[in-house]
C-alpha positions in Angstrom: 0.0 0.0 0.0 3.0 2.5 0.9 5.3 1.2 -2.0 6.0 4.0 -3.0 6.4 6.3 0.1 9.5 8.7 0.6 12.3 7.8 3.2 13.6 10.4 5.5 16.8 9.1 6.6 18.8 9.3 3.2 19.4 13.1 2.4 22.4 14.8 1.4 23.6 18.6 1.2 25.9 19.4 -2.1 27.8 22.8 -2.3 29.6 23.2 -5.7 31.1 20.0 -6.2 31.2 18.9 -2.6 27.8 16.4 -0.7 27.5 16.4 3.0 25.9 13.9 4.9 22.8 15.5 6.3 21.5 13.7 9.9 18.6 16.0 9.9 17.1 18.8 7.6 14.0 21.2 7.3 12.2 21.2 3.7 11.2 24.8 2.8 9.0 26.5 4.6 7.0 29.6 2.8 4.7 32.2 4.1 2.3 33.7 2.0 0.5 37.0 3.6 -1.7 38.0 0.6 -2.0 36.8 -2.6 0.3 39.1 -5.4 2.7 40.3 -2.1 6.1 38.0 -1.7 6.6 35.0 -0.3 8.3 34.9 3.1 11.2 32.2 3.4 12.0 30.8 6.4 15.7 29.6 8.0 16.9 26.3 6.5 17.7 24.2 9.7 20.2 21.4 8.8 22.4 19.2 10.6 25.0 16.9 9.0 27.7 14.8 9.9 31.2 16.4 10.2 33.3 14.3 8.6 37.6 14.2 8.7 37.9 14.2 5.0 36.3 16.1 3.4 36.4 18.0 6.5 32.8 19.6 7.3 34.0 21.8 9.7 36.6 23.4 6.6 34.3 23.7 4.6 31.6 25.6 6.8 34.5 27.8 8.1 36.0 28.0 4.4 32.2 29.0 3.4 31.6 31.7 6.4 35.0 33.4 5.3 33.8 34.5 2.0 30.2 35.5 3.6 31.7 38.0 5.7 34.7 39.5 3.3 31.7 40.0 1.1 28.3 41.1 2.1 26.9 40.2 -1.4 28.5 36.6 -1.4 26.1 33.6 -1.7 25.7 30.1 -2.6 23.6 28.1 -4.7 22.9 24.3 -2.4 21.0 21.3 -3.6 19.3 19.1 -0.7 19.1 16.0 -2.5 16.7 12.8 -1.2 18.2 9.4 -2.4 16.8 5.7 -2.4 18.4 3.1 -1.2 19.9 3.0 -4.6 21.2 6.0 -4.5 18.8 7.8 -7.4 17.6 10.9 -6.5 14.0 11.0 -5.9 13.3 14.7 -4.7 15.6 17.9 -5.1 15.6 21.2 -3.6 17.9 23.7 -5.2 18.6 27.0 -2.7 19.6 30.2 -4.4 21.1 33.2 -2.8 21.9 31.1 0.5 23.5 32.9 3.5 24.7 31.6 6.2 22.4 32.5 9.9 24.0 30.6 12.3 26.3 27.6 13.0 26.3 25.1 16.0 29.8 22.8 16.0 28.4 20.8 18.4 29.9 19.8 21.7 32.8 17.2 22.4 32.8 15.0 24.8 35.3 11.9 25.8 32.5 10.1 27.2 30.2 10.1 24.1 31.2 7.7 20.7 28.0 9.4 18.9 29.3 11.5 15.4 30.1 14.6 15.7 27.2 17.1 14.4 27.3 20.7 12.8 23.8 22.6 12.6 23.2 25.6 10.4 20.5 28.0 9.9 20.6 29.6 6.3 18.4 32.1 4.5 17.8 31.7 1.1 16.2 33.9 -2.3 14.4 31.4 -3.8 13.9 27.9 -3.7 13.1 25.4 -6.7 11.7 21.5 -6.1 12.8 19.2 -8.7 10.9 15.8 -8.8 12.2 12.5 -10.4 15.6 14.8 -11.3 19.0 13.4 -11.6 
């Protein structure tokens, strides 16, 4: 009956050339006040794994650099939801993404769980691709 339901646990965040493993991610969320005025995006919450190599950490640090040496820097993301044979089955592509706010985590010698990052980002615009390799 639910053949051909969507999984939650197999997402993935790609910047440029780069995919990070996402533990946990929000899908967009829009507010609409009137019909004709904008559309109101909210934070993209994400957390992923933060791997040694490619090292997540560099690359959020790396990516908050250029965000504040230039006010009008932004990324284009993809958050990308795979089966279990690794075809894409939905895709959200983020323009004019900013970084809000980053959470490394805590370390601790008496915990073997991963090590986390969380980030809040705006975004411009966002654009759902179904089916879309």
């Amino acid at each position: 009956m639910f053949e051909n339901k969507k999984s939650k646990s197999s997402w993935a965040l790609q910047i440029g050339e780069l995919r990070l493993d996402v533990v946990k991610a929000s899908r967009p969320k829009l507010t609409l006040s009137k019909p004709g005025e904008d559309i109101k995006f909210e934070a993209l919450q994400i957390t992923m794994l933060d791997n040694a190599e490619p090292s997540t950490s560099h690359i959020v640090m790396t990516w908050l650099s250029e965000q504040i040496q230039d006010a009008q820097y932004s990324k284009a993301i993809i958050l990308a939801m795979t089966n279990d044979k690794g075809d894409i089955i939905e895709k959200w592509e983020y323009e004019g993404v900013k970084i809000k706010y980053i959470d490394f985590g805590d370390l601790t010698i008496y915990d073997q769980e991963p090590i986390t990052i969380s980030m809040w980002l705006s975004y411009e615009q966002v654009i759902l691709h179904n089916n879309d390799k």
